[in-house]
C-alpha angles and dihedrals in degrees: 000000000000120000117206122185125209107254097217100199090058100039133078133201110186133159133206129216124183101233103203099344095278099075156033136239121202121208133181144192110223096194124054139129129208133186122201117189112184122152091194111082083224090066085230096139095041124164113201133187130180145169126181115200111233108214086063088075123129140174105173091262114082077206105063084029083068095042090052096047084052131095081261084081120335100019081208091197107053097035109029102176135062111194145189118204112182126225105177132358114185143173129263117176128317109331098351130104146178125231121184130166142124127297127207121206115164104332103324121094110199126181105242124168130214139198114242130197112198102219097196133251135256133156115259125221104294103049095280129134122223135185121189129199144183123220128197128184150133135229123184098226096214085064084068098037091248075147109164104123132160132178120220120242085263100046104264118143103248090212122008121239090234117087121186127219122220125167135160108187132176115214123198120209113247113228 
């Protein structure tokens, strides 16, 4: 069995939300960690865990950083975490996978599933080898009582309940 760790400085785990309907605003967590155990060199029995720490948010905008940390969505101080555990990543066909497993926002664990593409490996400069991968997927935030919710004046949702998923992450193999 094959242990890969997230390499975090080549690795992004960002989020979309659709901000009155016309545009999109684009989040990120800066600190997060993944393990990946396979023993197939496909990838194709994977096993992946990973947590993102909330208060590394950011949006761009201290603001809305602080909006989304509070009991509105996160609640950053009384859950921390969010997490990702796998139950199953298959493939599907070529480079294209299937992960599914269960998230954890708050207090609440849902099974959500997400679209990978397997990027290929290769060893970098100094010896190590290296897989990266591209993840797709969408939540709806109410399931996880991320609540906060306001209509406009003209009847615009102010943020959509859909969130989409977008991460583009780089593992190293552990020795």
């Amino acid at each position: 069995m094959a242990i890969w760790k997230i390499d975090p400085s080549h690795s992004e785990v960002q989020f979309k939300v659709k901000h009155l309907v016309i545009s999109t605003v684009t989040g990120d967590f800066k600190q997060f960690d993944a393990t990946l155990e396979s023993a197939s060199e496909d990838f194709s029995d994977a096993k992946v865990s990973f947590t993102a720490d909330i208060n590394s948010i950011s949006t761009g905008n201290d603001q809305r950083d602080g909006h989304l940390k509070s009991d509105d969505f996160f609640n950053a101080e009384k859950f921390p975490q969010l997490s990702f555990t796998s139950t199953g990543f298959k493939k599907v066909h070529g480079e294209n996978y299937q992960l599914e497993g269960n998230l954890t926002i708050r207090d609440i664990t849902k099974p959500v599933s997400l679209d990978v593409v397997y990027g290929g490996s290769t060893k970098d400069g100094y010896g190590n080898h290296k897989a990266g991968f591209e993840l797709a997927g969408k939540i709806n935030r109410q399931d996880f009582n991320l609540k906060w919710s306001a209509v406009t004046e003209v009847g615009s949702i102010v943020v959509s309940d859909e969130v989409r998923l977008v991460m583009n992450v780089q593992f190293a193999k552990q020795s």
